[in-house]
C-alpha positions in Angstrom: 0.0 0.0 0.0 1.5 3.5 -1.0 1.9 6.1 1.8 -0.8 7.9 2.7 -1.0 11.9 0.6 -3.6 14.0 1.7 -3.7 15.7 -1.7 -3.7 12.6 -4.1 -7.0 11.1 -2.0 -8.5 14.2 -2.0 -8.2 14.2 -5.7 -9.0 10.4 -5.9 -12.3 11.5 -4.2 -13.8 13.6 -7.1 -12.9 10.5 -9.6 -15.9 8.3 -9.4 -14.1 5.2 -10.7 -11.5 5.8 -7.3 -13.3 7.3 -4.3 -14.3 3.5 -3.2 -10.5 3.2 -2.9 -9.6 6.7 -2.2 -12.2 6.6 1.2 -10.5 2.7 2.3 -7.0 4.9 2.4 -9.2 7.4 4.7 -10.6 4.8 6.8 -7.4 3.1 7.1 -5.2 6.2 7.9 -8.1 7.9 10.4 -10.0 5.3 12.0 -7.4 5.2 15.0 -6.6 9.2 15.9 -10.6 9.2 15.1 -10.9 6.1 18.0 -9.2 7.6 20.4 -10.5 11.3 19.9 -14.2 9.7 20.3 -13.4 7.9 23.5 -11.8 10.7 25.2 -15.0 11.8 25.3 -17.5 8.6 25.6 -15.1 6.7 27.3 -16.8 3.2 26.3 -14.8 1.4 23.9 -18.1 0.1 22.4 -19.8 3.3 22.0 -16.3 5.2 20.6 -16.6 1.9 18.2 -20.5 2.8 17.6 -19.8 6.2 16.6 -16.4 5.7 14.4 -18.3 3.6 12.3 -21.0 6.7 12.0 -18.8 8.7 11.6 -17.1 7.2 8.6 -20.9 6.7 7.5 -21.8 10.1 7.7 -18.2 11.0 5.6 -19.2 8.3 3.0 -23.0 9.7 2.5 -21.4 13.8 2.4 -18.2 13.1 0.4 -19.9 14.4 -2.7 -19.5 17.5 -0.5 -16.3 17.8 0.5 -14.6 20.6 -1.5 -11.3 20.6 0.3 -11.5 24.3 1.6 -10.5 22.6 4.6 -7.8 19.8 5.4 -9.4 16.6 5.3 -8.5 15.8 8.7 -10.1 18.7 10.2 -13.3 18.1 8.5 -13.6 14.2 9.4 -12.7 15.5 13.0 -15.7 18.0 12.7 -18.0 14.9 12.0 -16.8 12.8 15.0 -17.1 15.6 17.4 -20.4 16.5 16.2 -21.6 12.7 16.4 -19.9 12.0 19.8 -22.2 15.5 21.3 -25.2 14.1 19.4 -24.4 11.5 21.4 -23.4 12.7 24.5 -26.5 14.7 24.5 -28.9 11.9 23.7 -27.0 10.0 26.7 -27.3 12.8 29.3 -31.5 13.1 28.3 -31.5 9.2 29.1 -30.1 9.6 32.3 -32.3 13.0 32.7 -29.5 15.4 33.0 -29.4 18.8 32.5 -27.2 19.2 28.7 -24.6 21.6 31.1 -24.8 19.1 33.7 -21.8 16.7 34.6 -21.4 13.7 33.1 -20.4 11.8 35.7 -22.5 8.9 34.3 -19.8 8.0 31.9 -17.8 7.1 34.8 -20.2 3.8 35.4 -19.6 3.1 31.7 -15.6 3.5 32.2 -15.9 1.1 35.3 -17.8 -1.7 32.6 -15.4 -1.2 30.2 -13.2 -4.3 29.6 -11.3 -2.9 27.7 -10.0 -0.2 30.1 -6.9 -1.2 32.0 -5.8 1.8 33.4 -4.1 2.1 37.4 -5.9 4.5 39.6 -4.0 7.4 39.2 -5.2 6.7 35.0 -9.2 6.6 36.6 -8.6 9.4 39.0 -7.6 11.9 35.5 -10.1 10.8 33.8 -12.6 11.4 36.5 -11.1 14.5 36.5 -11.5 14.9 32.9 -15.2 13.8 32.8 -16.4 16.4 35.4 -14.9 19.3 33.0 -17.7 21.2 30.4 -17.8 19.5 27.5 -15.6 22.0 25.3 -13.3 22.3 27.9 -13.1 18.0 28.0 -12.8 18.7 24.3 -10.5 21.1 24.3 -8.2 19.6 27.0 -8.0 15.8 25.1 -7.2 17.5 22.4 -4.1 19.5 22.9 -2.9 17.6 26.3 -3.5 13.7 24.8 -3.4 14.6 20.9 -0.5 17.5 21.2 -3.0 19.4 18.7 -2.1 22.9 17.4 -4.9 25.3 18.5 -5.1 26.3 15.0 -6.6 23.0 13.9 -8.7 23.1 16.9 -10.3 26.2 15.8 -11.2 24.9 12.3 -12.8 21.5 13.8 -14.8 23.5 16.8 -15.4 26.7 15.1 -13.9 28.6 17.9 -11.1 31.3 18.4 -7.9 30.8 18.9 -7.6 32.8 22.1 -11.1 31.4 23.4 -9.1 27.8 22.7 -6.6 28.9 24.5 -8.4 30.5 27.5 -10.3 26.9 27.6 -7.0 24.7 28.0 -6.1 26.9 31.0 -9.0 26.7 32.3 -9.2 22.9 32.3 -5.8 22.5 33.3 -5.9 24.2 36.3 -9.8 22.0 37.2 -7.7 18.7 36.1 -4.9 19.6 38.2 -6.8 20.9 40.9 -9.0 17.2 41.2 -5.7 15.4 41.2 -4.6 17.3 43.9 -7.0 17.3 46.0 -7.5 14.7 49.2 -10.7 12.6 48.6 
């Protein structure tokens, strides 16, 4: 399989004879960053699985649209954020929570989770991490776990830079302040 060039796919995409192909290379080359980015939030393997696979579904059914005025990356990212809030949302009216409320819920679900097989001081962040607002849970996992340039962050959210910015500080110093603190 040749390496993976943003600009060759994106081309492959408007030839009908290659998207087929063309969106395999995307799925291939996205569908772990795309994981993990969904189950920073969801924390269920099984739902971050649920809603990778719409995802990708959604990007199928709208690539007719996709007119590369932005990276590709940055628009498939738009799509999972948007599905996992749909989601998260959806979750929160199930469990009768306010949409601003914590969603401490997803804790339980972490707990389930056989796939999780992180020590306590891994459950403790992410307790941490859960009880942030969402776009500050968003906006943490994103620069602290993905390293991501607030730049990008901006294009996928649709926020400033310096509101991006004010965000990560803000859930830094909550994230730091729950590991810190005596139970």
């Amino acid at each position: 399989m040749q390496p993976y060039n943003e600009a060759s796919i994106v081309e492959q995409l408007q030839n009908p004879l290659k998207c087929r192909e063309a969106f395999t290379q995307i799925v291939a080359h996205y569908s772990e960053p795309l994981y993990w980015q969904i189950r920073k939030m969801v924390l269920s393997h099984d739902d971050a699985d649920d809603l990778l696979q719409n995802t990708f579904m959604k990007a199928w059914n709208s690539i007719a649209y996709f007119r590369a005025e932005a990276r590709l990356s940055t628009w498939l990212y738009r799509i999972a954020v948007n599905e996992t809030i749909t989601f998260l949302n959806k979750q929160r009216q199930q469990n009768q929570i306010p949409l601003d409320g914590d969603d401490l819920f997803l804790l339980d679900k972490l707990e389930a989770d056989e796939w999780f097989d992180g020590d306590d001081l891994q459950k403790k962040l992410q307790e941490a991490i859960v009880r942030l607002p969402e776009k500050q849970r968003l906006v943490f996992n994103m620069r602290y776990f993905d390293d991501m340039k607030y730049e990008e962050m901006s294009h996928i959210l649709g926020t400033s830079v310096g509101a991006l910015k004010a965000s990560y500080h803000h859930a830094a110093r909550k994230v730091e302040e729950y590991l810190t603190s005596e139970d």
